[in-house]
C-alpha positions as CSV (number, residue, x, y, z in Angstrom):
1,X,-52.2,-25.7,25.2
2,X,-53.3,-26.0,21.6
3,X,-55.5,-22.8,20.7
4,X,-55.0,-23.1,16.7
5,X,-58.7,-23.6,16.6
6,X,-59.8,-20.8,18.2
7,X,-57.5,-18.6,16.6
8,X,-58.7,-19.6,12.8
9,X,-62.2,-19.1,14.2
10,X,-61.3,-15.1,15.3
11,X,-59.5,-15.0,12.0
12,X,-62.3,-16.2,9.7
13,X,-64.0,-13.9,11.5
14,X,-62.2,-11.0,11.1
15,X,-62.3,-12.2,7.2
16,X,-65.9,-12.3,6.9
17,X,-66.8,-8.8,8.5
18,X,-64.0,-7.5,6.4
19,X,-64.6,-8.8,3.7
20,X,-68.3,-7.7,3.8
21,X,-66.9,-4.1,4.7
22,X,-65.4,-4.5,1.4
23,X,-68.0,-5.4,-0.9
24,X,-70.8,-2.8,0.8
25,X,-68.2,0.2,-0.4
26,X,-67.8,-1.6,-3.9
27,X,-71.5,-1.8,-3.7
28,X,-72.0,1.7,-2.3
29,X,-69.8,3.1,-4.7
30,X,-71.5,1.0,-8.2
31,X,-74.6,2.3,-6.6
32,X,-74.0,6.1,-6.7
33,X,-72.0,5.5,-10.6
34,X,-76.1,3.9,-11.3
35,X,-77.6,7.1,-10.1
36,X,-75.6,9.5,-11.6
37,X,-76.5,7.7,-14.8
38,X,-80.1,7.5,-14.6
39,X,-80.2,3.8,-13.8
40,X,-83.0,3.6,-11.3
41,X,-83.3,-0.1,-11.4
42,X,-80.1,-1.2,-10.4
43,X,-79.4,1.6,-8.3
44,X,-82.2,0.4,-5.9
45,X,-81.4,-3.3,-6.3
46,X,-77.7,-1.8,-5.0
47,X,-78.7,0.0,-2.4
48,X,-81.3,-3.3,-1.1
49,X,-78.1,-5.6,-0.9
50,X,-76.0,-3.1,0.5
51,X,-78.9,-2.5,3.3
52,X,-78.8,-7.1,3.5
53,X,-74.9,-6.5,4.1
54,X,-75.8,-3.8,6.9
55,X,-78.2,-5.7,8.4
56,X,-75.9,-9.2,8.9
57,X,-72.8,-7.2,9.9
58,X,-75.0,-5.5,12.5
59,X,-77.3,-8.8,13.7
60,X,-73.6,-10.7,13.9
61,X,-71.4,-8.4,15.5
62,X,-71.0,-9.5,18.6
63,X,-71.4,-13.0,17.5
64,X,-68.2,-15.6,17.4
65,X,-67.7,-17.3,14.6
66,X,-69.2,-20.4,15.5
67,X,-72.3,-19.4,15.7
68,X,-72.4,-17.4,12.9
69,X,-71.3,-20.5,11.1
70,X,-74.4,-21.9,10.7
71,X,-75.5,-19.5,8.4
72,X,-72.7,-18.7,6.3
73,X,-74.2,-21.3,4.0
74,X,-77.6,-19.7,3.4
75,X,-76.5,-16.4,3.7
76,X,-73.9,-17.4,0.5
77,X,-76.6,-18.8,-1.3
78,X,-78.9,-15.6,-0.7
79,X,-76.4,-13.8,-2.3
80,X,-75.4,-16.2,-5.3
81,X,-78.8,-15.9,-6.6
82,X,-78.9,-12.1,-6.2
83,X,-76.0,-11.8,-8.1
84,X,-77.2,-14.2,-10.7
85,X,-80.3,-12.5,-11.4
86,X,-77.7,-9.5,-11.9
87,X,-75.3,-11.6,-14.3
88,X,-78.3,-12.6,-16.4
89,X,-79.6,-8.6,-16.9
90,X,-76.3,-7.2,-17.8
91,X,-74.2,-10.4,-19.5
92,X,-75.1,-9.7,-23.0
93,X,-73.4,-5.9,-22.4
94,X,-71.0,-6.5,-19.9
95,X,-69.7,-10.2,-20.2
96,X,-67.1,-9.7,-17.5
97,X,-70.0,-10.0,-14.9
98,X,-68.9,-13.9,-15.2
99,X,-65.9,-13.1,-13.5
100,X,-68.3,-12.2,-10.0
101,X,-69.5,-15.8,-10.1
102,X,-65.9,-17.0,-9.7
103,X,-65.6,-15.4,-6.3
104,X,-68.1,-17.8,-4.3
105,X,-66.0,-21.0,-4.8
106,X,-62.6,-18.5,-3.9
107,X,-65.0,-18.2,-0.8
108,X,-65.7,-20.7,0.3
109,X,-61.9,-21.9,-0.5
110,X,-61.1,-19.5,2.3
111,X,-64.4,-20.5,4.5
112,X,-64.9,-23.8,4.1
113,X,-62.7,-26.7,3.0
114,X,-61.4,-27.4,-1.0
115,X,-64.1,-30.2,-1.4
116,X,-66.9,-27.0,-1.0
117,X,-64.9,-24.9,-3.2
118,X,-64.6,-27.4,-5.8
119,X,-68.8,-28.1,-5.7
120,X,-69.3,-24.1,-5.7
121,X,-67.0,-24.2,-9.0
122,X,-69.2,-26.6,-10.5
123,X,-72.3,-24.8,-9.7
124,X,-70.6,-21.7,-11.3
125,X,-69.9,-23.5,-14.1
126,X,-73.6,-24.7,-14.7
127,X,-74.8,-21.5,-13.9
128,X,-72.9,-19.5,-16.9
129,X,-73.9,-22.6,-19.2
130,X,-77.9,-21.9,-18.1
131,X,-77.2,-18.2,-18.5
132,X,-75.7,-18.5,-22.1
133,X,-78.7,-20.7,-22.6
134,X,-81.8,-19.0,-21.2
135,X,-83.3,-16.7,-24.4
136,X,-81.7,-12.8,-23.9
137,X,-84.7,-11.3,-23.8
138,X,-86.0,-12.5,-20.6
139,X,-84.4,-10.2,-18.6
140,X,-83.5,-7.0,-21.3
141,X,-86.8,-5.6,-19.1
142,X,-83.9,-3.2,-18.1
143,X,-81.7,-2.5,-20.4
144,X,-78.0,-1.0,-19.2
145,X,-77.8,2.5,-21.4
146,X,-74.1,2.9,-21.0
147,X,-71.1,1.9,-22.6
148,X,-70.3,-1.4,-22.9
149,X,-66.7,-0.5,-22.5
150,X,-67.4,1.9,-19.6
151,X,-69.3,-0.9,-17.3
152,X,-66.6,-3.5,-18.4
153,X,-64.2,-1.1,-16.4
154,X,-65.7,-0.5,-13.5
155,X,-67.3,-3.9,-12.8
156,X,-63.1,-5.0,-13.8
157,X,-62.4,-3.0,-10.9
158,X,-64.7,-4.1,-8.7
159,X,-63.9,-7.2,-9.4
160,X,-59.9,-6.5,-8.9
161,X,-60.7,-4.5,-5.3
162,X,-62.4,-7.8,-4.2
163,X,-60.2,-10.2,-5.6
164,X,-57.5,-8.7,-4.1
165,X,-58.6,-8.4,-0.9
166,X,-59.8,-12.7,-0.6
167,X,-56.5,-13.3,-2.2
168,X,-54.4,-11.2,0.9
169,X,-56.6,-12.6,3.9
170,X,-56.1,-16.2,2.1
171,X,-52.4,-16.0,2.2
172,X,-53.0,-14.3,6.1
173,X,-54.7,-17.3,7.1
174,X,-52.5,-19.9,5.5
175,X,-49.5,-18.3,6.6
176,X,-51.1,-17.7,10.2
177,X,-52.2,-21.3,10.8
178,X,-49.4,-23.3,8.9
179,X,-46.6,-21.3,9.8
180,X,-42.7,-22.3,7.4
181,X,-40.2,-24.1,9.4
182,X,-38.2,-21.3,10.3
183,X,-41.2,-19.4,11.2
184,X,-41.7,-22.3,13.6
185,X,-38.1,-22.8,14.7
186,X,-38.4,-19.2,15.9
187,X,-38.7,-18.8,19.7
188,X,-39.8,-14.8,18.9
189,X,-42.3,-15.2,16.9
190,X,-43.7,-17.9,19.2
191,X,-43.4,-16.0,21.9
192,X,-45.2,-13.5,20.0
193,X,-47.8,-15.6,18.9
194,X,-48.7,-16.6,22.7
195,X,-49.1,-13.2,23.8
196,X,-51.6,-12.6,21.3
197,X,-53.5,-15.5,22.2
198,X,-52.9,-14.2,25.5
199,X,-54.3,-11.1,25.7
200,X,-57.9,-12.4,23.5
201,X,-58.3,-14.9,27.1
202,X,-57.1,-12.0,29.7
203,X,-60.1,-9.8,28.1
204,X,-62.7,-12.5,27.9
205,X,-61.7,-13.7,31.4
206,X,-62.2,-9.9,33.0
207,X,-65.6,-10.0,31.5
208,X,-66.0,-13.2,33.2
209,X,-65.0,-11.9,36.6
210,X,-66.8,-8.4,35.8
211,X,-69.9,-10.2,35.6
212,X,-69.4,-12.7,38.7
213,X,-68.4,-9.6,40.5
214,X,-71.9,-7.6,39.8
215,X,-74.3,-10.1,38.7
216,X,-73.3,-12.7,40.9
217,X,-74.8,-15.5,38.6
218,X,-73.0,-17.9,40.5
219,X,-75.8,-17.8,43.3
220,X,-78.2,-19.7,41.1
221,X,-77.8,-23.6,41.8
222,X,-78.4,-24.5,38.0
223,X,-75.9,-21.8,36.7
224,X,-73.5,-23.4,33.9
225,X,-70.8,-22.6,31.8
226,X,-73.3,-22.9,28.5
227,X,-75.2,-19.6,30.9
228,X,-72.0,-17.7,30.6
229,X,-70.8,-18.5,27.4
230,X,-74.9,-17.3,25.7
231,X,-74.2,-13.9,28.7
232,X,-71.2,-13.3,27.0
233,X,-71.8,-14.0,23.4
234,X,-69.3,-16.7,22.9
235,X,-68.9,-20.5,22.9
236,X,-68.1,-23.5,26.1
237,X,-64.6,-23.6,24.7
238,X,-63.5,-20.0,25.1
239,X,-64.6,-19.7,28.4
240,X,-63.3,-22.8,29.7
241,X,-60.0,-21.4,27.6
242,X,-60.1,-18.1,29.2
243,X,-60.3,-19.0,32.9
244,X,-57.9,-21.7,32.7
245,X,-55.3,-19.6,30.9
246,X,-55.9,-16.2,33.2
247,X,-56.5,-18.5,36.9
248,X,-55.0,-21.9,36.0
249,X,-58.4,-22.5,36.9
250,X,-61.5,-24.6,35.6
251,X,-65.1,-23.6,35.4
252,X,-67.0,-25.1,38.4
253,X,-63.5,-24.2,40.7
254,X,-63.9,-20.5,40.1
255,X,-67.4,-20.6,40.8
256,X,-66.6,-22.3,43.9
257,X,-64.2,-20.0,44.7
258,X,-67.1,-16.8,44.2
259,X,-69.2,-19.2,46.3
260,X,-66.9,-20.0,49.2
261,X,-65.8,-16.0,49.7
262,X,-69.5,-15.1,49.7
263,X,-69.8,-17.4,52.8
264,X,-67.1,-16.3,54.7
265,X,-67.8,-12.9,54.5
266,X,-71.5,-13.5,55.3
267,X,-69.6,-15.7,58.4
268,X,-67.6,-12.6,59.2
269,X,-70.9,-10.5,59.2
270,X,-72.4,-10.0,63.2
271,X,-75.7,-9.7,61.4
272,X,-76.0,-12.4,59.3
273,X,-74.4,-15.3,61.5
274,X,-76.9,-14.4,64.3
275,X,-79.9,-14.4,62.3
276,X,-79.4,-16.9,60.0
277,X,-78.2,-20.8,59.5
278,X,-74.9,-21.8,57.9
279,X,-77.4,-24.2,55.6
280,X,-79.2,-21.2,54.7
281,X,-76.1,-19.2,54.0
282,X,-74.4,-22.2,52.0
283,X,-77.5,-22.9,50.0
284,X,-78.0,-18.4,49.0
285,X,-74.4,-18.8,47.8
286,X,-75.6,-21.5,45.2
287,X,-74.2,-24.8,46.7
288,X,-77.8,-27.4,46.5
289,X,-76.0,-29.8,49.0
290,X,-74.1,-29.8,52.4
291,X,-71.9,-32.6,51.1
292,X,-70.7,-30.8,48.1
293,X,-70.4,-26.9,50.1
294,X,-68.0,-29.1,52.5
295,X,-65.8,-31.0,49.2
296,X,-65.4,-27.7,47.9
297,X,-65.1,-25.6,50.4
298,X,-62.1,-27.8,51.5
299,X,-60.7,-28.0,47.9
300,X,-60.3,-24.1,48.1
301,X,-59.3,-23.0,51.7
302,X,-57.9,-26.3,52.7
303,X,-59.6,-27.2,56.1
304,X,-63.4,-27.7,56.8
305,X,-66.1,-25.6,57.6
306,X,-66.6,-26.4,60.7
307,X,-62.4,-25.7,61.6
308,X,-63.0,-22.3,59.9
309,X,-65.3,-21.4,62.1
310,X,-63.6,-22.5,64.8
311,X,-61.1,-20.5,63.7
312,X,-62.9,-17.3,63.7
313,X,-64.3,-18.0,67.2
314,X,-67.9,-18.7,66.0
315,X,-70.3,-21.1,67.4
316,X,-73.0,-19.3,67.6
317,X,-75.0,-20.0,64.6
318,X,-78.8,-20.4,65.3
319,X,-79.0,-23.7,63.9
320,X,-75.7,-25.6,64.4
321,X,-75.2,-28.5,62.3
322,X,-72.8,-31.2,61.6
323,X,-70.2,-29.9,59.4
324,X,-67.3,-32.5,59.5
């Protein structure tokens, strides 16, 4: 089974939470060399953006990556103007500041597709010719008091600490979704490579059957695989994934199967079979018609209703009704 897609979407993932990990200690850190130096102003606009970054790493945590996708585009522009505004205060002291411009189309290299990349370098590329344009003393409101060469130095490593990091998860990703041809010729690393996959659907799928087991969502007629996938933070694909790799499986057979053990234990139950109808039963467990309980309940334990019950000795169901 092809799972590539999946697998870039738990890696860009993992890229974007890191990467924002990344940038809130640069940030933290710029932050705290502001205070120490008196610079109020940018020490609060710091510590705002690093409190944006909290917040989106905390809203999206348990999010997947497709729909957190939806965002990343306004989220990226949010942030391209922040850092604008910041480019335009410090450019005529620190000119290096450019260079943080430069890592939105590295980005959304990584993020989105070359095309995007290529559009965000030409937006960078207007933006430093508006900058160098706009009259300086627009935004000398706040003045930076410290050595040039002293901020060229620390925003250079900033820069470098960033840099460094999108360049490494790039190559990651490349290397993890377009594997060489002896990478690919190699049974062991395939094998390896499976059992990763693996393990990400045996997890997912316990939740699943964790949350049949307790919740028993499966008694509601109307319950769908969109129900589980929003219950368990994820998308139609990975559930469908995750049962059919863990069970061999599909969707509406496992909750068949919840359905059709409900019943016979409810069958098995002195209490139950003498007070109420198998159409009552049938329909608590979730299944809206006779026709379909009987197709699926023959599907799963390979004889009828009616022969199971035969089976068991019972015919003594209030209501008795044709099950064959």
């Amino acid at each position: 089974m092809n799972i590539t897609t999946e697998y870039k979407y738990c890696l860009l993932k993992s890229y974007l939470f890191k990467l924002l990990f990344i940038i809130s200690l640069v940030i933290l850190a710029n932050a705290y060399a502001f205070y120490l130096e008196g610079l109020m102003f940018y020490f609060r606009l710091f510590v705002y953006v690093l409190l944006f970054i909290t917040f989106v790493l905390i809203s999206t945590y348990k999010k997947t990556y497709t729909q957190i996708e939806p965002f990343i585009k306004t989220f990226t522009f949010a942030t391209y103007l922040i850092v604008w505004y910041f480019v335009l205060c410090i450019w005529t002291v620190i000119p290096t500041v450019f260079f943080v411009l430069f890592l939105f189309p590295l980005f959304n290299y990584t993020v989105a597709s070359d095309k995007t990349a290529i559009h965000w370098l030409f937006a960078v590329i207007i933006t430093i010719i508006l900058t160098l344009i706009i009259p300086k003393d627009i935004f000398s409101i706040v003045p930076i008091k410290q050595q040039a060469t002293y901020g060229n130095l620390k925003l250079i490593a900033s820069i470098t600490v960033i840099y460094g990091f999108i360049f490494y998860y790039n190559n990651k990703i490349v290397k993890s979704l377009h594997p060489s041809d002896k990478e690919e010729q190699s049974p062991e690393k395939s094998a390896d490579s499976e059992m990763r996959y693996k393990k990400v659907y045996d997890n997912l799928y316990h939740q699943i059957i964790d949350y049949f087991e307790k919740d028993k969502p499966w008694r509601n007629p109307d319950f769908s695989i969109h129900d589980l996938a929003t219950k368990l933070n994820t998308n139609n694909t990975y559930i469908s994934r995750a049962i059919n790799y863990s069970s061999g499986m599909n969707f509406k057979t496992l909750v068949n199967k919840h359905r059709i053990e409900y019943i016979k234990n409810e069958l098995l139950t002195d209490n139950v079979k003498k007070r109420y109808t198998l159409l009552y039963i049938y329909t608590s467990a979730g299944f809206r018609h006779q026709s379909t309980f009987n197709k699926a309940f023959k599907q799963i334990e390979n004889m009828t209703p009616s022969e199971y019950i035969l089976m068991l000795g019972n015919q003594e169901l209030t209501t008795p009704i044709d099950l064959t």
